[in-house]
N, C-alpha and C positions, 0 to 999 in steps of 0.2 A: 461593569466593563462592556464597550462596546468593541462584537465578534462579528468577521468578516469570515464565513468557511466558501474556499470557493471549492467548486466540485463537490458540495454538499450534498448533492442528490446520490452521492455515491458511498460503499459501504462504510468506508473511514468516516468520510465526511458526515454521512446522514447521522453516525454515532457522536461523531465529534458535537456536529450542532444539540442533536436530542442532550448529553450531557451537561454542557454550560447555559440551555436555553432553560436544565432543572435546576441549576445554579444559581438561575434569580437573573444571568447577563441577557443583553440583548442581543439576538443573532441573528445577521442576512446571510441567508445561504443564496448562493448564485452558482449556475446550472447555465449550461445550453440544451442537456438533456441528449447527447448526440450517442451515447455509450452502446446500447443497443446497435446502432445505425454502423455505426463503427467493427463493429465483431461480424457484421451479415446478418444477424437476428432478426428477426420479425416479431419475435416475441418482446413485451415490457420489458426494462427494468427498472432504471432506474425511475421510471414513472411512478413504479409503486414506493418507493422511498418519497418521491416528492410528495405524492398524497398524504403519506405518512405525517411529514412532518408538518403538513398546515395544520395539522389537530393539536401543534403542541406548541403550549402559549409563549411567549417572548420572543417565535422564529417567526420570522419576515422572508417571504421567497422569490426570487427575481430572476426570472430566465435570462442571460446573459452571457457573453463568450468573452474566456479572457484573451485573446486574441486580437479583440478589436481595442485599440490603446489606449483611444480617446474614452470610448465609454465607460473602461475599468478607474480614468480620473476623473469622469464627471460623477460614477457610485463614489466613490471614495474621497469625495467631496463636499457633498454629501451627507454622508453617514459618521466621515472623521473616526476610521475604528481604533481601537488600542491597542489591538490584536488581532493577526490575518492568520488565517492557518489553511495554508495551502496546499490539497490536495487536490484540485485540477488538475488531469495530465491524460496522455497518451497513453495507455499502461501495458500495452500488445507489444509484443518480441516480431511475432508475423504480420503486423500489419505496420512496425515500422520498416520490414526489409520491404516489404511491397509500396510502402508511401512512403520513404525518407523524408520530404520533403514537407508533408502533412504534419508527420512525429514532429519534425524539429520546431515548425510553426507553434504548436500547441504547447510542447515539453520546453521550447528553450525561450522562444520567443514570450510565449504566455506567462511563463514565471516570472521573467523582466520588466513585462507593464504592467504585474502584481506589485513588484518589489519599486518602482519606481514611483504607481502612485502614493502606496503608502508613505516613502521617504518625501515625497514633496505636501504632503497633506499633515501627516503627524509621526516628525523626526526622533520623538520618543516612545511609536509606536514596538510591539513584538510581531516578531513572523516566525512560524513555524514551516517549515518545508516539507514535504514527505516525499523523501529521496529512493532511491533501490540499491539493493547490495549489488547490481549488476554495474555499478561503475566501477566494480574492480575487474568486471570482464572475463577474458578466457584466464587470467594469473590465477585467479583460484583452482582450475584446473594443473595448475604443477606443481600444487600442494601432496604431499604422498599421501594414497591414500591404503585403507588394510579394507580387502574383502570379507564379510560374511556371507552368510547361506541369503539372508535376505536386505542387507546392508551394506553400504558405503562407511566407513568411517576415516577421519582424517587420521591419520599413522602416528604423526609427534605433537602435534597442538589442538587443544579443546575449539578452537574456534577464530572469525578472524575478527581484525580489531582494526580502529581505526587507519593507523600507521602502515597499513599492508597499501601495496603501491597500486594506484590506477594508472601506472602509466603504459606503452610500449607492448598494447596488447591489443586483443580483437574484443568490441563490445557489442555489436550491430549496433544499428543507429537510434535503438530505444535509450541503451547503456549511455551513447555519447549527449545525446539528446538532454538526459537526466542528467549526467555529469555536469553539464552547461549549466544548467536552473542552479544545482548544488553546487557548482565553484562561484557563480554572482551571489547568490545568497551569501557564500564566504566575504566575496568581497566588497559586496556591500554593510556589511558589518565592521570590514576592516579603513573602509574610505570614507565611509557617512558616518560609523559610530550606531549601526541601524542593530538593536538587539534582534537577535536570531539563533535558531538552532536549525541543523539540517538533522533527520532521523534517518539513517540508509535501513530499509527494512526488509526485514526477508518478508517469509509466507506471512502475512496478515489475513486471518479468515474471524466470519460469525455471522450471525443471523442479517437477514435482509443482505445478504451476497448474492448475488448475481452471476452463478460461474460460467466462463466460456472454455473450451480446449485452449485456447491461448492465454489465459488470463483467471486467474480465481480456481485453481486447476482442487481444491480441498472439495471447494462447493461444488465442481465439475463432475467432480467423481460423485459426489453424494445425487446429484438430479440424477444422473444415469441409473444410480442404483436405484432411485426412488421408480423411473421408466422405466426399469429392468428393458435397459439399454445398452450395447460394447462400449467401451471406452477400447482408447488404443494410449499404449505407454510407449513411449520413443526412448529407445536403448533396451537397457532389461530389468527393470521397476526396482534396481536397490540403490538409485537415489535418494541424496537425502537433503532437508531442509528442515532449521528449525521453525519454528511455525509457534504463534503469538496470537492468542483473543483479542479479539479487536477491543475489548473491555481494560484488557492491561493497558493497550497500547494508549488509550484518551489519559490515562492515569501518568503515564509519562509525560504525556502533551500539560497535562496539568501543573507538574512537578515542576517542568520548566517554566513555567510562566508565574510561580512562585517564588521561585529563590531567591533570595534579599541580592544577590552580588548578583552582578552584570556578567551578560554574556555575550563576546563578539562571533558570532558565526561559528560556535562551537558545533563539532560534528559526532553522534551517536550510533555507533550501529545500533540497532535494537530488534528483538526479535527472541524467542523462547530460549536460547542459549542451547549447550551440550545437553542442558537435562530437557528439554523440552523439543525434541526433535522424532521426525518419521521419516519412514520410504513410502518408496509407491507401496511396493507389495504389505510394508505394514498397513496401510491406511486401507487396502481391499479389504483386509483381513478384519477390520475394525469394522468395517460398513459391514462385511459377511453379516455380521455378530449381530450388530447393532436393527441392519433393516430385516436379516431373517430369508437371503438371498442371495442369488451368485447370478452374476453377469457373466456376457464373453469376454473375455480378454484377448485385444489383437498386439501383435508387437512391431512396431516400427524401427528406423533408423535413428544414430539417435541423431538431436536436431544441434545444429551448428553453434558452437561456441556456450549449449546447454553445460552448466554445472554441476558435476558428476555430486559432488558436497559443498554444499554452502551453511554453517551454522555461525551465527556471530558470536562475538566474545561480548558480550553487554557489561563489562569491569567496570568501562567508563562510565553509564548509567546509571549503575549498581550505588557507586561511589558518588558522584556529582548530583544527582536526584534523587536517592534513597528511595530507588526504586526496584522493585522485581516483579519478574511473572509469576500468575498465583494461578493458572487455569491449564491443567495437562491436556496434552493432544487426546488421546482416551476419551477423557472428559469432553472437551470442547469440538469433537470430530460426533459426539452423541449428540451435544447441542444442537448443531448446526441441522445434523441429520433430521432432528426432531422438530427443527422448524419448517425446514422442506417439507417434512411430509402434515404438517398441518395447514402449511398453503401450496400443497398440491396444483389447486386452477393458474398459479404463477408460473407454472411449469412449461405447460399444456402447448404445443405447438399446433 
């Protein structure tokens, strides 16, 4: 099979490609490489993914912006893949309030001249999307929820599930942005006949993450502790999110691209469900443990139309892929830690 991952230089993506490229397929990953540049960084990141994967055989690497329209149908012209798996995007909450107009180019726009060259190149190609639970917006906030000592939990139901509404709410412009990419992917599925699945994902963390305060906030906290550095928590850390190995998550991407029956733009929450969830303050308490160290903690305000609980319901998943998570936050909050601290100079500001 020939594999398009676009935004492969990034941590989904770099996983995505390293798995199908050990699979025996052939994979172009395509980059602009702009992720760092984007967050304020001056430090690497995703450069070290890119380097990563030219050592591993069957992946083909192509710096390119899916932005530009023409040139995402002269690759895929090409290359003719069978399979695009699309995690390219915008991924900042704050840096789509500060660039709307940036977010929306890259999130709505860039998904469309994915999803259109492959429909004009090969109409019985697959697309995988890598969507956000935050198209559902501020609605998940008027979910009841039960406090504990160090927790959020939601009061009557384990989680949310497809069917919960995105309409008629507040999203910032990341949420509507993503929404966009993930209603064409629907309906491209529904007008072309184009097989597709969108994955709306909570926390996705693992090795070769690259955390910023806005973005990757698992891996964020782990470099700080690694700098015995502040972090600051915005509200008062018994947030919660379930949170998924990026190891499960390629295993789902796989599931779908398997299944004997057709899929029209079928859509999956996925992400650790009820049994695989944390707060902030559990996950200090897990670094405490694990690095052998205590940071400052500063506390902030909390931040506009932030998700007091978001955990998904993965039924749908569960059921239709024969799929589940198999990697506890415990377990994979040690992982992550442990590869930080074995490439420390990635850190180093």
């Amino acid at each position: 099979m020939k594999i398009i991952v676009t935004g492969g230089a990034g941590m989904i993506g770099s996983h995505c490609a390293e798995h199908f490229a050990k699979k025996k397929h052939d994979v172009l990953v395509l980059d602009n490489l702009l992720r760092s540049s984007i967050f304020g960084s001056k430090s690497k990141s995703v450069e070290y993914n890119w380097r990563y994967l030219e050592k591993i055989p069957k992946v083909k690497l192509l710096r390119k912006d899916i932005c530009d329209r023409d040139e995402m149908m002269r690759v895929f012209k090409r290359e003719a893949p069978d399979l695009v798996i699309h995690t390219a995007g915008q991924p900042g909450v704050k840096y789509s309030l500060e660039h709307p107009l940036e977010d929306y180019e890259i999130n709505a726009t860039g998904t469309i001249n994915v999803l259109e060259a492959l429909r004009k190149v090969n109409k019985k190609g697959m697309f995988i999307l890598t969507s956000t639970n935050k198209v559902y917006g501020n609605n998940v906030n008027h979910v009841a929820l039960k406090a504990w000592p160090k927790r959020y939990t939601f009061k009557s139901i384990k989680g949310i599930d497809e069917r919960f509404s995105i309409d008629l709410t507040g999203h910032t412009p990341y949420g509507v942005s993503k929404l966009t990419g993930d209603l064409y992917t629907q309906d491209y599925a529904q007008i072309f006949d184009l097989k597709s699945a969108i994955f709306r994902m909570s926390c996705i963390y693992g090795t070769r993450q690259f955390g910023f305060e806005d973005q990757g906030w698992l891996a964020w906290f782990a470099i700080r502790f690694l700098q015995n550095k502040p972090v600051t928590i915005y509200g008062d850390g018994r947030q919660v999110r379930d949170v998924l190995w990026v190891d499960d998550l390629i295993k789902a991407f796989e599931a779908f691209t398997s299944r004997d029956f057709r899929y029209k733009g079928e859509v999956f929450n996925i992400g650790g469900s009820y049994k695989n969830t944390i707060s902030l303050l559990e996950l200090i308490e897990i670094l405490e443990k694990t690095s052998g160290r205590k940071i400052q903690i500063q506390y902030g305000p909390w931040r506009q139309f932030d998700q007091k609980v978001y955990i998904s319901d993965i039924t749908k998943a569960q059921k239709l892929l024969h799929w589940k998570p198999t990697v506890s936050p415990k377990e994979g909050v040690k992982r992550l830690y442990q590869w930080v601290e074995q490439n420390r100079a990635l850190f180093r500001q």
